[in-house]
Structure formats: C-alpha cells, structure tokens
C-alpha positions in Angstrom: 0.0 0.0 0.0 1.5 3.1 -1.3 1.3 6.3 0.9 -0.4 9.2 -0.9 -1.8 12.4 -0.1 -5.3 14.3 -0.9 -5.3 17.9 -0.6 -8.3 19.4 -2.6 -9.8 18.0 -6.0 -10.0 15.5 -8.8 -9.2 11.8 -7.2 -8.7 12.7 -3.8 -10.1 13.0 -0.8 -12.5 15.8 -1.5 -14.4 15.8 -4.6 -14.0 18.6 -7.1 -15.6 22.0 -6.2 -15.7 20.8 -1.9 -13.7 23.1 -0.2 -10.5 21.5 0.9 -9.7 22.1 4.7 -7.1 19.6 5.7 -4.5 17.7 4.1 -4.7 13.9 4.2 -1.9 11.8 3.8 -2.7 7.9 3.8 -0.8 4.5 3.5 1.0 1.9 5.5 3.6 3.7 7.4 2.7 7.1 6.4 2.8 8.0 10.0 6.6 8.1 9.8 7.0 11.5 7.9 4.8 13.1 10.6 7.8 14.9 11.6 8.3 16.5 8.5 4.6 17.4 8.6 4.9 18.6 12.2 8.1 20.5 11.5 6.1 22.8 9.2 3.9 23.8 11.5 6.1 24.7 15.2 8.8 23.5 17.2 6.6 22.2 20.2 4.0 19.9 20.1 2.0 18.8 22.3 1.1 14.9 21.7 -2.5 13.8 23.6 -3.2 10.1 23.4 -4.0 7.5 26.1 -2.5 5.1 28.4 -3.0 1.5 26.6 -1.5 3.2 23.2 1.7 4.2 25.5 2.2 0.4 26.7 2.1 -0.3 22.9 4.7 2.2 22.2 3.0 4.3 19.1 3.8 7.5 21.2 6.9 6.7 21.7 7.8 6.4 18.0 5.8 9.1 17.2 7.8 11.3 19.4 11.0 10.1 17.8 9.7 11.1 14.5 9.1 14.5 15.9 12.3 14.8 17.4 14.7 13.7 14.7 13.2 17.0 13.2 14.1 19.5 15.8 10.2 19.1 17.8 10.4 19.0 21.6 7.4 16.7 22.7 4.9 17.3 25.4 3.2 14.0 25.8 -0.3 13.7 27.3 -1.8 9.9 27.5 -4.4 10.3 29.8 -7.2 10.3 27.9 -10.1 8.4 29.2 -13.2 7.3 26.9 -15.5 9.6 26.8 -14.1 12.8 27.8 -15.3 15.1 30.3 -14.8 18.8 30.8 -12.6 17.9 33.9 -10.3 15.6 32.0 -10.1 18.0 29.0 -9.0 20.5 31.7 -6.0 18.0 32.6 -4.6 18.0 29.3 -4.8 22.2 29.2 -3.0 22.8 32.4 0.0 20.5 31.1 -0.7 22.0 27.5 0.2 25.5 29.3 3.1 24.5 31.7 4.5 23.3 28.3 4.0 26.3 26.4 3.6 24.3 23.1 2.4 25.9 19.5 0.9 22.7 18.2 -1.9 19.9 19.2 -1.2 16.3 17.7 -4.3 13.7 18.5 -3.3 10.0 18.6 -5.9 7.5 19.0 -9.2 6.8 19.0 -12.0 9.4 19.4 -11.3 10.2 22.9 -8.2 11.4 22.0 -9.1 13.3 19.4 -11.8 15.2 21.5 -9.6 15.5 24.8 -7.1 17.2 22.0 -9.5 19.4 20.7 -11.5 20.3 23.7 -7.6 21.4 24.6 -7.0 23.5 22.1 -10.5 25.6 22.4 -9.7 26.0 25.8 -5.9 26.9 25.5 -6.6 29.4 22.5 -9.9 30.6 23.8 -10.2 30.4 27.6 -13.4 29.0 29.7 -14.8 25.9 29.6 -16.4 23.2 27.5 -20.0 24.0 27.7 -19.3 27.5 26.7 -18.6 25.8 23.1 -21.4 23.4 23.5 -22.9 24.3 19.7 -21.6 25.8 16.6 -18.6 28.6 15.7 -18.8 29.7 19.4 -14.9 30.2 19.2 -14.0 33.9 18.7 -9.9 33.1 18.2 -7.9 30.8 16.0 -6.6 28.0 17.3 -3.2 25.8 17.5 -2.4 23.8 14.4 -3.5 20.4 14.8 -2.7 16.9 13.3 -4.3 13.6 13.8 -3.5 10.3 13.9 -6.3 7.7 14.0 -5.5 4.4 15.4 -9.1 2.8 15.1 -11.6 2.8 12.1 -14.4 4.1 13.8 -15.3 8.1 14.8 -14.0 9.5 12.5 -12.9 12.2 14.3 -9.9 13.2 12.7 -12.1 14.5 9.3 -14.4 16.5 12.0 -14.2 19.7 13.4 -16.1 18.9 16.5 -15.2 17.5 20.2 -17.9 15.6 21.6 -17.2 16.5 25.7 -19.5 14.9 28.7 -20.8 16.9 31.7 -19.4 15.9 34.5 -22.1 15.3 36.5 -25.0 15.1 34.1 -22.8 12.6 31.3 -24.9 14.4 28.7 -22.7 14.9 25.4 -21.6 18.3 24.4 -21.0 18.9 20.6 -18.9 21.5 20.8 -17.9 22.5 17.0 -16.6 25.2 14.8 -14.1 25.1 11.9 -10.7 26.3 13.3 -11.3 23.0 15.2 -10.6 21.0 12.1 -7.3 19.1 12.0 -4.9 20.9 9.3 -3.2 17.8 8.7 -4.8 13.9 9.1 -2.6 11.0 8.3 -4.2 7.6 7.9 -1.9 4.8 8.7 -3.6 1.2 9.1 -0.2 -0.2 10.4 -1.7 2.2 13.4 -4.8 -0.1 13.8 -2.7 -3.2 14.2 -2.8 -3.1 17.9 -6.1 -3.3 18.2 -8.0 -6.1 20.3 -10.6 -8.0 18.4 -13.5 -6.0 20.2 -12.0 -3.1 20.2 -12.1 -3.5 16.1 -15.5 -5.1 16.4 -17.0 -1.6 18.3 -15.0 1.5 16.2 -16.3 -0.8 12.9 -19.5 -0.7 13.8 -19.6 2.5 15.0 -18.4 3.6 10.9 -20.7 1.7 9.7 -23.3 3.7 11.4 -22.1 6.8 10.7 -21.9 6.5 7.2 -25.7 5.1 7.2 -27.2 7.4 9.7 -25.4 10.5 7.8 -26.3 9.1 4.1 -29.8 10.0 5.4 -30.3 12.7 7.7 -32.8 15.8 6.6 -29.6 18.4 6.4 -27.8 15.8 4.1 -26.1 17.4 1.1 -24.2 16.7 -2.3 -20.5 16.5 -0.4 -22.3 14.7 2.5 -24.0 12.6 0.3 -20.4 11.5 -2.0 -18.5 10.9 1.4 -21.7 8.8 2.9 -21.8 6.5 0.0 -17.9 5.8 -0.2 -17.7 5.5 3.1 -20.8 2.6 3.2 -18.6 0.7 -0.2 -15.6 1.1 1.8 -17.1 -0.9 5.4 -19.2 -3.1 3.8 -16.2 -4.7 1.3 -13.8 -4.4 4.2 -15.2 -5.0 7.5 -15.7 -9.0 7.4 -12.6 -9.1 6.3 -11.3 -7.4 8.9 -13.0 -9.7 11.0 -11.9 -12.6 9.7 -8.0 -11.9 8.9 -7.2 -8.9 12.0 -4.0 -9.0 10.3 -5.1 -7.9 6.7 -3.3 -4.4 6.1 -5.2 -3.6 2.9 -8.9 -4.3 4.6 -7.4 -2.2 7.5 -6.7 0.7 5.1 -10.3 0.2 3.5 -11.7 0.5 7.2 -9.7 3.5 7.6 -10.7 5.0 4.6 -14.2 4.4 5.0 -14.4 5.7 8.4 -12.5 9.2 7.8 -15.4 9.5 4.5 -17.7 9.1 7.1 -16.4 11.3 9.4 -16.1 13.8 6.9 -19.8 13.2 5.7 -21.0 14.0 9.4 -19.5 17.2 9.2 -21.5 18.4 6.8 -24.8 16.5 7.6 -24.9 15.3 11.2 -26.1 12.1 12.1 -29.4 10.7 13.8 -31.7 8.9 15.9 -29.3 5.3 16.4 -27.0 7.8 18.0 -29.7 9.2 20.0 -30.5 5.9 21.3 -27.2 5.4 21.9 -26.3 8.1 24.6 -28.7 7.5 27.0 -27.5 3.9 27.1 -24.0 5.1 27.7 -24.7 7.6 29.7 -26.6 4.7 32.2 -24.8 1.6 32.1 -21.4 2.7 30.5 -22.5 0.3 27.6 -20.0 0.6 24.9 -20.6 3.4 22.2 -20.3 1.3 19.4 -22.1 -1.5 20.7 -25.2 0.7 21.7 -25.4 2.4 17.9 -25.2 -0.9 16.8 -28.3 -1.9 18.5 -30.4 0.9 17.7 -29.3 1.0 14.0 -31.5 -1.9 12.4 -34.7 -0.6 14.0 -34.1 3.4 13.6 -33.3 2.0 9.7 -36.4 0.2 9.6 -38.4 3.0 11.2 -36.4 5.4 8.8 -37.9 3.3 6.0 -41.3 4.3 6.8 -40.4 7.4 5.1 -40.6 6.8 1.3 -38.1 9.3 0.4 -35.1 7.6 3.1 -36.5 4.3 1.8 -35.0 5.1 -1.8 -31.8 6.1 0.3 -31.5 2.9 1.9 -32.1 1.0 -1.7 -29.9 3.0 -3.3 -26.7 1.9 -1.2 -27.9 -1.7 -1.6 -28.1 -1.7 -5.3 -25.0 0.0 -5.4 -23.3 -2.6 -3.2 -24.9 -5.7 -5.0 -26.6 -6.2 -1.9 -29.9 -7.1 -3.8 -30.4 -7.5 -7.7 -30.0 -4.1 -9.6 -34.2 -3.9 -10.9 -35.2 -4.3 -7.0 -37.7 -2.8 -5.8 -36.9 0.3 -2.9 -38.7 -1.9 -0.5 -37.1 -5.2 -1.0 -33.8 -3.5 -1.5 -34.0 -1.2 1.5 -34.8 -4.2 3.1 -31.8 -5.7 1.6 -29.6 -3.3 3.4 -31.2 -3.5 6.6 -30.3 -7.2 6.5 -27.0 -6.8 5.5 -26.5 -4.5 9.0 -27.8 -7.3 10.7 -24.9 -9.8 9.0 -22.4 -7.6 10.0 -23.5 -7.0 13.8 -23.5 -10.6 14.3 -20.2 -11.0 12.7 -18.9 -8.7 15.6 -20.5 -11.3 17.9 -22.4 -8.1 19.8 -24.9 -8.1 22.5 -28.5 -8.9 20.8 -30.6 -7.5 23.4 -30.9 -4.7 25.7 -31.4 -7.0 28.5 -28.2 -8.4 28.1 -26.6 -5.3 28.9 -28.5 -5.2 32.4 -31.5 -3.1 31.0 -35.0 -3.7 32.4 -38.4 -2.9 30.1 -39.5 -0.3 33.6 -36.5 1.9 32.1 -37.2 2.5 28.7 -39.7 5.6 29.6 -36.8 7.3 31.0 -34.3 6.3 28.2 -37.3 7.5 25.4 -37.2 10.8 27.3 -33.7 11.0 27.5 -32.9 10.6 23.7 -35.7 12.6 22.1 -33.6 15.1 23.8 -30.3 14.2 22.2 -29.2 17.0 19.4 -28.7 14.4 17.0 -32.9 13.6 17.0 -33.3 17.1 15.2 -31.3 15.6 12.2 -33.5 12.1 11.9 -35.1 12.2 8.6 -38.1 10.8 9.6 -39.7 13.2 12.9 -39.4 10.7 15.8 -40.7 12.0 19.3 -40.3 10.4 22.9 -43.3 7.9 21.7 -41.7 7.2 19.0 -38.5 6.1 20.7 -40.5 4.2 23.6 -41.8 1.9 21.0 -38.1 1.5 19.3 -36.8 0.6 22.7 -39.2 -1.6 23.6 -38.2 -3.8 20.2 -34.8 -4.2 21.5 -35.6 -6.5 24.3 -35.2 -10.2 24.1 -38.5 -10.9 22.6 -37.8 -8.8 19.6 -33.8 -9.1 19.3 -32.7 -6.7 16.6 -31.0 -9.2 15.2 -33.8 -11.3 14.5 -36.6 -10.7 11.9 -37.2 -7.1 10.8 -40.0 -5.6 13.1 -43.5 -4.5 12.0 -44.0 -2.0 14.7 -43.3 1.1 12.4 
C-alpha cells in the first residue's frame, strides 16, 4: 500500500468543487513523515493520546519522528473514553506548563476530542460548555494533526469535540471550523494493535455513521459522495477485517471508509441510532459502538417508513450488490437493513438490551432521555419520545434486533 496524499480536487479526498480544509496523507507507514509534517507547523508539540497506546509504544515512535526534526514533545496519555470537561482540563493545564504551538491527537476518538477540547480552551479560555454548539470560538486555534488508530469516529475528518458533563454525562458537541485538523494522516499499520472487540465496536460504529449521515434531513451533495464511499468502503472491508485482523489492505479500506464518514457528518450530522445510543452510555457505561449498533436496524427500519429515506437505503444496496439491480426500494432497502444485521453478528455483539443489564421499567426514561439528544433534530423521519419508547421496547429479548425485521413502524 503506497502512501499518498489528498489535498483538494480530482481523485482525492474531496471531490471537485468541496472546499478543501485539511490535508490527508494515507498509506501503511505514512505515519513516519509526521515529523516533516509537524516541522512545518512549530517547534513544540503537544502529543494527547491514552494510556494502553503508550504500553504499545506508538507514542513513543511518534515522538522520535518529531524529534529527529528538531520538535520537543509534550506527551499527554491520559485520555479516558469519553471525555469530560474535567479531563479535557487535565490536558490544558500541562498543555500550558509546556508552552507548546501545536496539538497532535493519537488515537481513537477520545483522544481526538480531549485534544481538541484542549485547544478551544488553551486558545480561547473557559470551559467546554461555553462551546457546547456551533462557531462559538472567537480566536484561532493551535495547528493540529491527527492520527487515528481505530476505524471508527472518524474524528480526525471533524471539526467537532464531543465532551461529557461531569455530572449530568450528557454529550456536548462542541464545533466550529478552526477546530478541524490541518493535517490527518491515515496509517492502518496504526490499527494493528487493536483487540478483536476493540475493532469489532469502532467498525461498527463507521458503519453507522456513514448510514445514519447518508440520510439525515440536512444531508447534502459533499455529505451525500462521502456517505456512500464511506458505506462501499465498510461493507467490502469489514468481514474481512474480521476474519484476517492481520489484513493491512482491509485495514486501510476501514480506515478510509471511516475518515469519509467522518467527513460526511460534518456536513450533515447524524441521527436517531445515535440518539439511542447516549442515554444507554450515559446509564450503564454500555460501549458506544455496541449501543449504535443496537439501535441501527430498528431506527433504519423506522427510517424506512419514510418513502423518500427508503429510496436512500435502496440506493446503497443496489450500489453494493446487496440485492439484484431492478429491485424494488422496499425489498432493496430491506436488503440493506439485513445486511446490518450480518455484520452485527459477525462482531459477535450483544443482541438484546437486557443483556446489557436493562429492564423494560426503564425505557420511559431512556425514550425521554434521547428525544432530547441533538442528534434527533437531524432524523429524517420526525421521531418523538413515543416514537422512541416503542423502538426501545423492540430491543428486548422478545424482539432481538437481530432477528426478523420488526412490523411496529
């Protein structure tokens, strides 16, 4: 796999006439020349990443990378999963003993947020919620580079930090444009050192992403071209990864697919499996990507309901080969809908909400709780709190969601 880099138009990353932002550079072992990347931008960086990718070592050899160009290295790797406003302020206090004039996130999405929660706060003063929205960031901001080591958020082709409350666990989006990494490199040989479940959750999570924003009612041409590559990319790549962990060319696809993704949430947000998905979080500490996995088969099948996302959904199925190409929207949509269902039993998830310790006398307060997620505003179909009681109550063990698609909606 050759290393290569996208920068604006024609066969790269961004299609011709989308405004180029960032630079990405991609290919096994492309996250060698960081240092010449890094070089161009300061001559301190600070690197945020967490504590199990230290006892692998990637920081370590990033940080010789930087070095062997002159960069003095500020390391962070204390990022926990799913950052809160108190650990994001952990990272800024050592961020300003350091004195650094560059932010480089390595890792998974946690990572990337506690690095960019760092640099709003760094370059802008206050706190997390004070960014909870859109463009609420009045100065620029430290250059910053990201290094995924997982195929799932996305993150590093986003300019938003998703940042808990402390006390409440709700999910802060806190977004705006200078928060956008200058520079992404996409490095499978970074997703190696992954554990199978680890894999299994940050796949699924793509796969989500690039469904739930291929639909959503602010969904756009750019949006639209990422979505769909993103979808060809996962589905080709995914049970492969599965199968043969070891695989560097389905790794890369992964990879790929999940920074398309990324970048089509940025311009189209995503939607009601993600608002399912918080609350569940939030309660039990379920896994993110095993809880949007859950809710994704029945918000698609409730999405169906609306003809317009139905011809979405078949869409994507005839362009995979998922059903033959003269299929009809419903048997293709349907189509699709199974194929989700393949793939979330290939990553050998929890089928039921009851295996995860939920009880049927909780799903009022879960409804409540994600009808008032941001991310039910984007939902092309309207779903309310009623909506979202009933599409709870088909995830119990009496209607898995991996079992037979549902005629509740």
């Amino acid at each position: 796999m050759q290393t290569s880099s996208a920068t604006g138009t024609g066969d790269g990353f961004f299609a011709e006439g989308e405004e180029a932002l960032q630079e990405i550079v991609f290919g096994a072992g492309s996250s060698g020349s960081i240092g010449e990347h890094a070089s161009k931008l300061g001559k301190h960086a600070l690197l945020v990443t967490d504590p199990g990718l230290s006892a692998v070592g990637h920081p370590r050899r990033i940080a010789e990378s930087l070095e062997e160009q002159g960069i003095r290295v500020t390391t962070y790797d204390q990022s926990i999963e799913n950052p809160t406003e108190t650990s994001v302020q952990d990272c800024v206090r050592i961020a300003r003993q350091a004195v650094v004039d560059h932010i480089i996130g390595l890792g998974g999405g946690s990572s990337m947020d506690t690095a960019k929660g760092c640099n709003f706060i760094l370059t802008n003063g206050g706190r997390m919620a004070d960014y909870w929205g859109v463009g609420r960031a009045s100065r620029e901001m430290l250059p910053f580079i990201a290094l995924p080591t997982t195929a799932g958020t996305g993150s590093e082709c986003q300019s938003f930090a998703l940042i808990s409350e402390d006390e409440t666990h709700r999910k802060m989006a806190c977004g705006d444009k200078k928060a956008l990494p200058s520079l992404t490199i996409l490095d499978p040989e970074l997703t190696l050192s992954q554990p199978q479940m680890v894999t299994s959750c940050t796949g699924i999570d793509a796969l989500t992403h690039a469904l739930e924003s291929a639909v959503t009612n602010k969904r756009n041409d750019f949006s639209d071209r990422h979505a769909r590559m993103a979808f060809g990319l996962i589905d080709r790549n995914l049970p492969r990864v599965f199968d043969v962990p070891e695989d560097l060319d389905a790794r890369g696809g992964m990879l790929l697919g999940a920074s398309h993704a990324g970048a089509a949430i940025e311009q189209s947000m995503l939607g009601a499996a993600h608002s399912m998905a918080n609350p569940l979080t939030a309660r039990k500490g379920t896994v993110h990507g095993i809880a949007v996995g859950l809710a994704l088969p029945v918000v698609m099948e409730f999405n169906a309901g609306r003809p317009e996302t139905m011809a979405l959904y078949a869409l994507l199925a005839r362009e995979c080969r998922l059903c033959p190409a003269g299929s009809e929207d419903p048997e293709a949509s349907a189509a699709l809908v199974g194929r989700v269902r393949e793939l979330l039993s290939l990553a050998d998830f929890p089928a039921s909400l009851d295996e995860l310790g939920f009880t049927e006398e909780e799903i009022p307060t879960l409804a409540k709780e994600a009808s008032e997620q941001w991310t039910a505003g984007f939902n092309p179909r309207p779903v309310e709190a009623d909506d979202f009681v009933r599409l709870y109550a088909s995830l119990f063990s009496s209607t898995s969601c991996y079992s037979q698609p549902h005629e509740i909606f």
